[in-house]
N, C-alpha and C positions, 0 to 999 in steps of 0.2 A: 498586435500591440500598437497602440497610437499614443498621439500625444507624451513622445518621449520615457515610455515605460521602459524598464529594463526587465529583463527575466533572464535568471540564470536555471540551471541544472546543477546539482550538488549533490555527493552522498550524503545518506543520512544518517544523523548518529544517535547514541544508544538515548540523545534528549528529545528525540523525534518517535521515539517506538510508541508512542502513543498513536502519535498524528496516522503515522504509516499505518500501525495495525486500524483503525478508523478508516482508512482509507480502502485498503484491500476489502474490507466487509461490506462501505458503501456503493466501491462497485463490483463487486460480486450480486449486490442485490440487484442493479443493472442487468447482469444476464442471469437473472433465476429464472428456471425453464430453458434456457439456453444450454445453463451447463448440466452434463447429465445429472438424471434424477443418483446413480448408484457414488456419484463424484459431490454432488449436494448435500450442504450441514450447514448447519446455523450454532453459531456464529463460523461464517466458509472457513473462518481460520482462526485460530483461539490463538492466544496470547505464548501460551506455553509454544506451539506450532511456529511462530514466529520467532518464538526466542530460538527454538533447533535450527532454526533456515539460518538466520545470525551465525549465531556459533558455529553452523556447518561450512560456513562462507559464502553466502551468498549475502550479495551487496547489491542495498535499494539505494534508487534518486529520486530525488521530487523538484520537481519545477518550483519554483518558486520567483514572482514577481516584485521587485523594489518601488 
């Protein structure tokens, strides 16, 4: 970061499940062939998938810049 940028780390909430799900898929497609083929789907993580990791408690961050 230059020129006086700030960037936080923040959870992310139920107004972000877009962004977040968007994000896991975009880089998943980063390592396709990386990640085993029997571990591989498209889309790597559906919507519904995301809602059980939520509800189950796990908790996302996202960088975010001001």
């Amino acid at each position: 970061m230059t020129g006086g940028a700030r960037a936080v780390i923040r959870k992310l909430s139920l107004s972000d499940f877009d962004s977040t799900l968007r994000v896991i898929n975009d880089a998943a497609q980063a390592y396709k062939g990386v990640i085993p083929d029997d571990l591989w789907k498209e889309p790597y993580m559906s919507s519904e998938e995301l809602r059980h990791k939520i509800d189950s408690g796990v908790e996302f961050y996202g960088w975010f810049e001001k």
